[in-house]
PLY file of the C-alpha trace (Angstrom):
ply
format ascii 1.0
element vertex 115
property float x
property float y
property float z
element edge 114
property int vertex1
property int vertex2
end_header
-65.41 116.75 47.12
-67.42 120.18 48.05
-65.53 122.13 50.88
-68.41 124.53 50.78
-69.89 125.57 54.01
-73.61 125.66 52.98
-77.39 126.30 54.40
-78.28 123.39 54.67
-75.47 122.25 57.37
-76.20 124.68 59.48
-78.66 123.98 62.10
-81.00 126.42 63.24
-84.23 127.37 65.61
-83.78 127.19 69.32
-86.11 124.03 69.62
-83.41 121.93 67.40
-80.38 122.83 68.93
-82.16 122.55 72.43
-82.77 119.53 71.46
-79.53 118.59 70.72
-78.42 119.89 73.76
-81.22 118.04 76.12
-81.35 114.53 74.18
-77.15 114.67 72.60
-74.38 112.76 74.21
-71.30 115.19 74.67
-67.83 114.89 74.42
-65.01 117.73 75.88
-61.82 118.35 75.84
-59.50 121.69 77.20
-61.92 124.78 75.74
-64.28 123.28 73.80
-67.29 120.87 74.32
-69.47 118.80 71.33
-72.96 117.74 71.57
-73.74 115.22 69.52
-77.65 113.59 68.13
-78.67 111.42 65.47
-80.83 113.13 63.08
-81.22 110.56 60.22
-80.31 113.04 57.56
-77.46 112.34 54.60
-75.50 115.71 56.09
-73.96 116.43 58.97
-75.57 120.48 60.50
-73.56 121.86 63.34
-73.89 125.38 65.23
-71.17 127.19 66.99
-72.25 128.77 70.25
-70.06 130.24 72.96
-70.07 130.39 77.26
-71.65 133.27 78.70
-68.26 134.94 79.66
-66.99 135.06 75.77
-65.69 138.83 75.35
-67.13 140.59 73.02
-69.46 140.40 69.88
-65.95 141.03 67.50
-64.23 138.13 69.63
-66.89 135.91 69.39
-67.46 136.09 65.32
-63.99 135.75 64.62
-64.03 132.89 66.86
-66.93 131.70 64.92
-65.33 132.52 61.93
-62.09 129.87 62.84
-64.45 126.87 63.92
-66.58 127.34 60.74
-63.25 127.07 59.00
-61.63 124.14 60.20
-65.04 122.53 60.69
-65.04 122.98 56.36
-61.70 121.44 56.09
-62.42 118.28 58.02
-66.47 117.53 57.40
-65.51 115.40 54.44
-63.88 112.97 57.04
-66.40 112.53 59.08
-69.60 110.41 59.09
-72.93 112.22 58.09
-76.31 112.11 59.64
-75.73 113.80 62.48
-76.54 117.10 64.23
-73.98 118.85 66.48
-73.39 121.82 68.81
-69.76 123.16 69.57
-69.95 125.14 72.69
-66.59 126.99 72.73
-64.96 128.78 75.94
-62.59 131.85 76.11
-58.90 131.46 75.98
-57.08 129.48 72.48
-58.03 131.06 70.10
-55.93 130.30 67.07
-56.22 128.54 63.96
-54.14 125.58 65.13
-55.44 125.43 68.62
-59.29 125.21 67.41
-58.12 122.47 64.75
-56.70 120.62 67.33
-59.82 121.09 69.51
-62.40 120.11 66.58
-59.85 116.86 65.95
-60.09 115.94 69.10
-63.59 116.43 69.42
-64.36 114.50 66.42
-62.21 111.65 67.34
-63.32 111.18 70.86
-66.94 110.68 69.61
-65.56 108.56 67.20
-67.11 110.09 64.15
-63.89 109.90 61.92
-64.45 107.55 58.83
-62.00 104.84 58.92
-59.53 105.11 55.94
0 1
1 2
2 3
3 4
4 5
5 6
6 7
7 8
8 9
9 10
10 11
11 12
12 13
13 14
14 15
15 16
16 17
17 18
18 19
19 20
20 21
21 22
22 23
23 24
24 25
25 26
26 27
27 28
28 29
29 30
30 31
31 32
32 33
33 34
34 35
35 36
36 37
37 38
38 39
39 40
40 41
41 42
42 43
43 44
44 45
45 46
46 47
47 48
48 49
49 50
50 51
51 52
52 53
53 54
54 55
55 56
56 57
57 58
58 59
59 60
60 61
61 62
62 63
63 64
64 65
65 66
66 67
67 68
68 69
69 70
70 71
71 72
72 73
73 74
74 75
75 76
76 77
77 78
78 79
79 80
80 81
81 82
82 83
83 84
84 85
85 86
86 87
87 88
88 89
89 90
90 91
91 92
92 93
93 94
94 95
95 96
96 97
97 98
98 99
99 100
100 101
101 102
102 103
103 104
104 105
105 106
106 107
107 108
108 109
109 110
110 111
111 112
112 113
113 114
């Protein structure tokens, strides 16, 4: 089990996460909001992007810096093949508050493996 973070689960270029945000089905819950596609791939790549109103650029990478952690800790639970795009807006921003954001994120699109 890798809990590594790595290049290729990242998804990149403006005309794939566009995509993801024009053809993706979405899911929200209080300060947070997942787009989710298909992309027929054995991993999972996801991209962390913010509202317009999202302080400044230190506020928004160590907000970055908490969803690409808890994101780490939970991808092994999820299903792969898919691309997704966490659009996160100001206010919690804690390590517990975005876990409980990603969980219920994840679980709403029901992308949780069954155990």
């Amino acid at each position: 089990m890798s809990f590594r973070f790595r290049r290729a689960e990242r998804l990149k270029g403006r005309d794939q996460i566009g995509q993801v945000f024009s053809r993706g089905r979405s899911v929200s819950c209080s300060g947070a909001k997942l787009f989710i596609l298909k992309n027929d791939l054995p991993v999972n790549r996801i991209v962390f992007t913010f509202a317009r109103k999202y302080g400044n650029a230190v506020q928004r990478n160590r907000s970055r810096r908490l969803s690409r952690e808890v994101y780490r800790l939970i991808k092994e639970q999820l299903r792969s093949g898919y691309d997704f795009v966490l659009l996160v807006y100001p206010g919690k921003d804690s390590f517990e508050a975005r876990q409980e954001q990603l969980s219920t994120l994840f679980s709403r699109a029901g992308l949780f493996l069954e155990t």
